[in-house]
C-alpha positions in Angstrom: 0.0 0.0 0.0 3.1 2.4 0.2 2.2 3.3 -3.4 -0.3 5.2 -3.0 -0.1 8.7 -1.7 0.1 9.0 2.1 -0.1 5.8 2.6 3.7 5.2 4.5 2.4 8.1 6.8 -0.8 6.3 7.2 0.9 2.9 8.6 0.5 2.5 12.2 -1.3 5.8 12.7 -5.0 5.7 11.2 -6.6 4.1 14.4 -10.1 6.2 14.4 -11.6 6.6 17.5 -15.3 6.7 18.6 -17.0 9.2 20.1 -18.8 8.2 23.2 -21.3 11.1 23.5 -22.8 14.1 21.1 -20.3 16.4 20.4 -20.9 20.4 20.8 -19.6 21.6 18.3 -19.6 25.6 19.6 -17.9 24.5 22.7 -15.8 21.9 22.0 -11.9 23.3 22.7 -10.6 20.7 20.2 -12.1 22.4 17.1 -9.6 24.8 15.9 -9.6 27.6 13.7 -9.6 26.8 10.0 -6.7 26.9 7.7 -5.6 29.4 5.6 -5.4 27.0 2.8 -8.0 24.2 1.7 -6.8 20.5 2.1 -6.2 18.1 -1.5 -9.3 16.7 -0.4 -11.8 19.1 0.6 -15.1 18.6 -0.6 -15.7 22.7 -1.1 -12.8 22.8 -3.5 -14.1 24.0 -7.0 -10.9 22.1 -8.1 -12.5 18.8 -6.9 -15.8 19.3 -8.4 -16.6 15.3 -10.4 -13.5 13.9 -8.7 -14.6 10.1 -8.7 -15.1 9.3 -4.8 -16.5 6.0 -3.2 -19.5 7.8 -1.3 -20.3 10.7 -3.9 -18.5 13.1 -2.1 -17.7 15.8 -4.8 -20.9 15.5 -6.9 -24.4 17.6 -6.7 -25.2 15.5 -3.4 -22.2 15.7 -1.8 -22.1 19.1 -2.1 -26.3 19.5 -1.0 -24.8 17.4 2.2 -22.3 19.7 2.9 -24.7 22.6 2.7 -27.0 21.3 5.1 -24.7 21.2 7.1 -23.7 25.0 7.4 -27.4 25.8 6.9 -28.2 23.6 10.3 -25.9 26.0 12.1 -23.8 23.4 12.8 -19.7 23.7 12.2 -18.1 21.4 9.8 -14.9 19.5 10.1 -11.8 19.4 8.6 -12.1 15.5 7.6 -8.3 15.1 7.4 -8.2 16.6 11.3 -10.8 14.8 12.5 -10.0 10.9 14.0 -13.4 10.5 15.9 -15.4 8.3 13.7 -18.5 10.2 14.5 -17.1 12.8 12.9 -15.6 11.2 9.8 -16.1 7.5 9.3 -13.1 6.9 7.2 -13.1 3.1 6.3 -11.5 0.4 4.3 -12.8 1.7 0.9 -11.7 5.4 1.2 -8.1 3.8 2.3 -8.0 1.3 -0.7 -9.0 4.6 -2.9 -6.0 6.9 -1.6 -7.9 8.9 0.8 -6.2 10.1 4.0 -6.5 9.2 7.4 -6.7 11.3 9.9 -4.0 10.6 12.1 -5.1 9.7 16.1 -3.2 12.5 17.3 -4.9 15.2 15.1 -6.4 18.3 16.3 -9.6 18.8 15.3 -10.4 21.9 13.4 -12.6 24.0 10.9 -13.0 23.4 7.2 -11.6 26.3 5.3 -13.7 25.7 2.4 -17.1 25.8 4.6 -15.1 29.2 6.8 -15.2 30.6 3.1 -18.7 29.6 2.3 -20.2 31.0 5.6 -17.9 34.4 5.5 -19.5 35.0 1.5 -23.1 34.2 2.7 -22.7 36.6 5.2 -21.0 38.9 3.4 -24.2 39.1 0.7 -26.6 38.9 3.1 -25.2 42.2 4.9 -25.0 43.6 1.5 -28.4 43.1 0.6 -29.5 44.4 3.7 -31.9 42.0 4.9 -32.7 38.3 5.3 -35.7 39.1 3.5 -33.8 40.3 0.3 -30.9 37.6 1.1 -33.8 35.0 1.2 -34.9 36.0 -2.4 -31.6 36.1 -3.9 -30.7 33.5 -2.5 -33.3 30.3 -1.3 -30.6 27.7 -0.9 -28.8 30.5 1.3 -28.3 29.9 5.1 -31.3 30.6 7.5 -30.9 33.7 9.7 -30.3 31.4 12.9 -26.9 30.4 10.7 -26.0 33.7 9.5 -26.2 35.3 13.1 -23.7 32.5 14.4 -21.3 33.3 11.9 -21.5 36.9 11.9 -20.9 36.6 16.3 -18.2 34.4 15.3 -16.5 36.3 13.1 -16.9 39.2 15.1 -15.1 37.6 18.4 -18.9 37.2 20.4 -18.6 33.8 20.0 -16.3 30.4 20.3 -14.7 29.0 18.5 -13.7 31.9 16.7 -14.1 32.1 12.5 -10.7 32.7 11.0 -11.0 34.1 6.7 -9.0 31.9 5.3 -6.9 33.0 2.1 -9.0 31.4 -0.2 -10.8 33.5 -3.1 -14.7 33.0 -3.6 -14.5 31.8 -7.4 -11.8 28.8 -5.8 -15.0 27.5 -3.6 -17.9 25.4 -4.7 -21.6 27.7 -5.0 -23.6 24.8 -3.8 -26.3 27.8 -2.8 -26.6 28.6 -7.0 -26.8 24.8 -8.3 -29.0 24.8 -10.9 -33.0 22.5 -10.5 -33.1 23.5 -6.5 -36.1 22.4 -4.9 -36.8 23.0 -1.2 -36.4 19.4 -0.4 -33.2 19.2 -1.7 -31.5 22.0 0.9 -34.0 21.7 4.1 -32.4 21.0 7.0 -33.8 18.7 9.2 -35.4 21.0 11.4 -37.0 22.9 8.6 -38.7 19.2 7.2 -40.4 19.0 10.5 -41.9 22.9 11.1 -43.1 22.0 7.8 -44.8 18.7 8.9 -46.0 20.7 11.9 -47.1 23.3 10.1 -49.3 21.5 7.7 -50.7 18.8 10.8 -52.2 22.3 12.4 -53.4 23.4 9.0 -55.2 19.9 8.4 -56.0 20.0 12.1 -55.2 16.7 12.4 -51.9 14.3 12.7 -50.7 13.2 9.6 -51.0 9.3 8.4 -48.7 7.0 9.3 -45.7 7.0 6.1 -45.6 3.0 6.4 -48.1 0.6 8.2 -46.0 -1.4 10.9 -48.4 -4.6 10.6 -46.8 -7.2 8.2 -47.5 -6.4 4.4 -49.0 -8.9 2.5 -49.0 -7.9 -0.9 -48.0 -10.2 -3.4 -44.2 -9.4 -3.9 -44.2 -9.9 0.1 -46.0 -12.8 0.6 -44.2 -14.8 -2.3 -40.4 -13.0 -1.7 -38.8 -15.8 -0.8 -39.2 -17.5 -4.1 -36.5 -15.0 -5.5 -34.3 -14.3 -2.2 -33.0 -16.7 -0.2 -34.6 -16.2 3.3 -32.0 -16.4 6.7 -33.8 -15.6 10.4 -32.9 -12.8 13.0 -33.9 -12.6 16.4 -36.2 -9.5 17.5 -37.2 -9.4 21.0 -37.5 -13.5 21.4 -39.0 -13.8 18.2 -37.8 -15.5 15.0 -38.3 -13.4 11.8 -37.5 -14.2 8.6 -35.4 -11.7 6.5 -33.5 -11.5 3.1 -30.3 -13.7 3.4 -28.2 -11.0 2.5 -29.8 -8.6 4.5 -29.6 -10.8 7.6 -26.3 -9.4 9.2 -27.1 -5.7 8.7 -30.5 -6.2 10.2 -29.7 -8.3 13.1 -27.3 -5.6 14.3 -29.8 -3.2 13.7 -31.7 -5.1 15.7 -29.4 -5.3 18.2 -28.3 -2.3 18.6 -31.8 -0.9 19.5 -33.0 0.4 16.1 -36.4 -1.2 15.2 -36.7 -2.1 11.4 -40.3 -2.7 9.7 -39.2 -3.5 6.0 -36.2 -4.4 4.0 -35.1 -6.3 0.6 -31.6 -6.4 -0.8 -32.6 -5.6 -4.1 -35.6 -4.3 -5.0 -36.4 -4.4 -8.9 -35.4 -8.4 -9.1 -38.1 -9.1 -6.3 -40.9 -6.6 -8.2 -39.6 -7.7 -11.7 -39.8 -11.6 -11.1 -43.0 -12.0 -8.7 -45.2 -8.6 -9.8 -43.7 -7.0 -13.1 -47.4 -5.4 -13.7 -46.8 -3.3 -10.4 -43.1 -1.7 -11.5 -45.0 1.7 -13.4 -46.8 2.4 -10.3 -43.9 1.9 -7.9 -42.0 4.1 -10.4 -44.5 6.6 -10.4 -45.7 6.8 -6.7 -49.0 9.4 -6.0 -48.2 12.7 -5.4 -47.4 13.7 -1.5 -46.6 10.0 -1.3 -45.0 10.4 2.5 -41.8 7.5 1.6 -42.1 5.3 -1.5 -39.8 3.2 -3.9 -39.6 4.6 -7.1 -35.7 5.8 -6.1 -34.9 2.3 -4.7 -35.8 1.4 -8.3 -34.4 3.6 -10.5 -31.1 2.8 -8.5 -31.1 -0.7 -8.9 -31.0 -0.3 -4.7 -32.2 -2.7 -2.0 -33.5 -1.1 1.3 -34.1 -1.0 4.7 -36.6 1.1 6.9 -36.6 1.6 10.6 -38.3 3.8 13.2 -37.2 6.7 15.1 -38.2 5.7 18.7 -34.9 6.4 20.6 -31.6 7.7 20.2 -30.2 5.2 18.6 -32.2 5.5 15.7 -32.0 9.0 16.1 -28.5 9.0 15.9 -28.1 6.4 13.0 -30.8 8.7 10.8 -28.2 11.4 11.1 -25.3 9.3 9.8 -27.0 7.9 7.3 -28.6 11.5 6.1 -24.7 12.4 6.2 -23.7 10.0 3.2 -24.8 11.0 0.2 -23.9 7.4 -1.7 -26.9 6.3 0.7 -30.4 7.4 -0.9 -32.6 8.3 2.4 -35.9 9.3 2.9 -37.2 10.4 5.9 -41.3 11.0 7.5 -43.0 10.9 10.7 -40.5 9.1 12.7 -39.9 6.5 9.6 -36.4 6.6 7.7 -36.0 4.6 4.5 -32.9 3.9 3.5 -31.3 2.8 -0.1 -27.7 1.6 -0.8 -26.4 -0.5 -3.7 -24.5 -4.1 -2.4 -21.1 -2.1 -2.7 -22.3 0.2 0.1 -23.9 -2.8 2.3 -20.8 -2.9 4.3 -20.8 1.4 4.9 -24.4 1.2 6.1 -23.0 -1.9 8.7 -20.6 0.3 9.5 -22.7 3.0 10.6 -24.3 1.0 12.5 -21.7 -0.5 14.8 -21.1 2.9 15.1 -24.4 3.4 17.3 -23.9 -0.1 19.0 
């Protein structure tokens, strides 16, 4: 492996940590000021904009990821500074493709491509004089929550300070311009639920559940085990039948406290060989459909889903939102989750990460 870059650095030193509660990010002394310089790797470099990456790191969803991010009001780390695998879950795969690994004795600190991006946000939306006007020439831009952090950051009122890195605007990824933006594509988290709230007080009522948690029986799952082999899991006491290949995943799932209500490692070949008939309506799902599987189809994906009722789901919802090779859906407390069988082993990873 000493033939690819970094890697005779990398011997004996990329041993990633894991972090053993939520991490503050505005109080966290570890999380140093950003470089003056961006690294080789960083996913705000215009310079890396299509560079092939295992987990879609420098294509249109990488780059939405990223900007959710800053628009959360959340800081974002300097990958190659940051050993705590809740922060970065470097893995096998990244190593085999040349990426770095952050070294166990780094010192966390701030991306100076995301410094750069929050300093020209801010820097427009004083211009224009008010969120209002920043909001319309801007949708995608950060919410005013975000752009007040920065601006007490970058004005010494608050920790960790914001350094301006010597990086020019036209060197640094416009995620907030990309062309086709809908509001789904740049809501934060927070933002998806106000609007859930918003509309359940406008109905006056709660809105439907987004999957029924009673077994389905329609005909692709009644007769799925004629095209997938079936292997059991254990949930509370009780023997389930699963997908073979899904068996692992789920079982540590499972395991680690995060409930799953539906799964199948590859979708099309299951719809294709029992129900054909049914693959335009999947692909075309009804309008406000809450979760559905026309993307799990168009990729080629399998799936998983699993309820939010605890932190642990909570927590592996977030690192699943964070990769963008993983397709995820999320409403009312369910999160669907598609991955092709290369990134079986990622999602696995993520969740020993919560176990």
């Amino acid at each position: 492996m000493a033939d690819r870059p970094g890697a005779a650095q990398r011997q004996g030193e990329c041993e990633m940590t894991d972090g053993d509660k939520p991490r503050d990010e505005f109080s966290t002394p570890a999380f140093g000021r950003a470089a003056l310089k961006m690294c080789a790797e960083c996913p705000w470099a215009k310079a890396n904009d299509g560079r092939e990456h295992p987990y879609g790191w420098y294509g249109r969803e990488g780059h939405l990821t990223h900007l959710r991010i800053l628009r959360s009001a959340k800081l974002e780390a300097c990958h190659v500074t940051a050993p705590d695998r809740d922060v970065y879950a470097f893995d096998s795969v990244l190593e085999d493709a040349g990426f770095v690994c952050p070294p166990r004795n780094a010192s966390m600190r701030e991306c100076s491509g995301a410094a750069v991006v929050q300093l020209r946000e801010l820097r427009l939306f004083e211009e224009l004089g008010s969120h209002e006007a920043y909001q319309k020439a801007r949708p995608a831009g950060l919410p005013l929550e975000a752009l007040e952090r920065v601006r007490a950051r970058r004005d010494g009122q608050a920790q960790p300070p914001l350094r301006a890195p010597d990086i020019a605007d036209e060197d640094v990824t416009d995620a907030v311009t990309l062309p086709g933006l809908s509001l789904l594509d740049y809501a934060t988290t927070e933002q998806v639920n106000e609007m859930q709230a918003m509309l359940t007080r406008m109905l006056g009522t709660r809105p439907r559940p987004a999957v029924s948690l009673a077994p389905c029986e329609c005909e692709v799952c009644r007769n799925h085990d004629q095209v997938h082999a079936s292997a059991p899991i254990t949930v509370m006491g009780e023997s389930i039948p699963v997908d073979a290949g899904l068996a692992s995943l789920l079982q540590a799932m499972n395991d680690a406290g995060v409930r799953t209500v539906a799964s199948c490692q590859h979708l099309r070949e299951a719809v294709q060989s029992i129900a054909p008939y049914r693959l335009g309506e999947l692909l075309e799902p009804p309008l406000g459909s809450a979760l559905h599987y026309a993307d799990t189809l168009r990729r080629d994906a399998g799936f998983v889903r699993f309820i939010i009722d605890g932190p642990p789901a909570s927590r592996l919802a977030d690192l699943v939102a964070a990769r963008p090779v993983l397709g995820v859906q999320m409403a009312h407390g369910v999160v669907h989750v598609d991955f092709l069988p290369e990134h079986l082993g990622l999602f696995h990873e993520l969740v020993e990460m919560i176990s």
